[in-house]
C-alpha positions in Angstrom: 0.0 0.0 0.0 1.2 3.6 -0.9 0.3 6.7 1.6 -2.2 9.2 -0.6 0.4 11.9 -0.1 -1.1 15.0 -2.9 2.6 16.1 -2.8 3.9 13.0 -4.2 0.9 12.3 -6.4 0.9 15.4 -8.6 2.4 13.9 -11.4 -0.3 10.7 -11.2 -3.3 13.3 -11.1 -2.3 15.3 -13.8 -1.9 11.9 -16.2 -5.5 10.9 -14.6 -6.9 14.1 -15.6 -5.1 13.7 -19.4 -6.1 9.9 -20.1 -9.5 10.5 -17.8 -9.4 6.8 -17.6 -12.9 4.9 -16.5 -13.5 3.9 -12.7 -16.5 1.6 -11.7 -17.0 1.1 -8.1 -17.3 -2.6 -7.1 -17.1 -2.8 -3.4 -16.5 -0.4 -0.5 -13.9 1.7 -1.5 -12.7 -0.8 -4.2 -12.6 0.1 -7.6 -12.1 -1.4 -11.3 -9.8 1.6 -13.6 -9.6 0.8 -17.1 -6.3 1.2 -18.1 -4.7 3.4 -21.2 -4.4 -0.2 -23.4 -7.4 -1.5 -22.0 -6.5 -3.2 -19.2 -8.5 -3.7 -16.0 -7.2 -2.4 -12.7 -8.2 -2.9 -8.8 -8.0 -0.3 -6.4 -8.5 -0.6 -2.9 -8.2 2.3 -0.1 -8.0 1.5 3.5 -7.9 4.7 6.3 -5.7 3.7 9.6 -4.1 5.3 12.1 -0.7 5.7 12.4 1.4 5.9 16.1 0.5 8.9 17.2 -3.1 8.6 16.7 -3.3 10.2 13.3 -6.0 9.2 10.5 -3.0 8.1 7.6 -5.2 7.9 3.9 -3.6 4.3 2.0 -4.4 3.2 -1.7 -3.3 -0.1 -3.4 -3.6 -1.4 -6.4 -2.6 -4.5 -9.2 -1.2 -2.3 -12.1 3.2 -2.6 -12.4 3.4 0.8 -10.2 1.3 -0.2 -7.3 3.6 -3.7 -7.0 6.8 -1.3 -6.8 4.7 1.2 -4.5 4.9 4.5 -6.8 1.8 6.4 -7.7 0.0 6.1 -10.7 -3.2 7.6 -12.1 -4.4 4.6 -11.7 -4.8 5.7 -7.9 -5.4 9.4 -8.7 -8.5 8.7 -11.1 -10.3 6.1 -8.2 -8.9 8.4 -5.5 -11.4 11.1 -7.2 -13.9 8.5 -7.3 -13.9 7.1 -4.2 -13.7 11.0 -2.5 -16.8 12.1 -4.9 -18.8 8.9 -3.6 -18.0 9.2 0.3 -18.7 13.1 0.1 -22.3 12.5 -1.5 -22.9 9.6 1.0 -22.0 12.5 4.0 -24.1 14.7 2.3 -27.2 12.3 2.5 -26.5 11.7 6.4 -26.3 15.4 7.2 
């Protein structure tokens, strides 16, 4: 799993809003991305604290860059996703 850091995942959102590839949610904060040659992608996100107490934001994912841990837009495009989902679900509680 990689730490959502923005900082480190400029580069990967920029690419994700070029190729604007195609996320389907398929589980709780799981997601299918469709890949620039048409490949199919899973990404999972997971929230857990770290020692001190902190909420630390995690993504993985089966594309080559998430098995050597770098960000990809892969991540960026479900990261979008998966924020746009859980902000219209808070939305609907409040």
């Amino acid at each position: 799993m990689i730490r959502l850091d923005i900082a480190k995942m400029q580069k990967a959102i920029q690419r994700a809003k070029e190729l604007r590839p195609r996320v389907r949610m398929i589980g709780e904060r799981v997601h299918e991305v469709v890949g620039s040659k048409g490949d199919t992608y899973k990404v999972g996100f997971a929230i857990v604290k770290d020692a001190r107490g902190n909420r630390v934001k995690l993504g993985e994912r089966s594309c080559l860059a998430g098995q050597n841990e770098m960000a990809c837009y892969h991540l960026a495009a479900a990261a979008a996703v998966n924020i746009g989902i859980h902000a219209m679900r808070q939305a609907v509680a409040a």
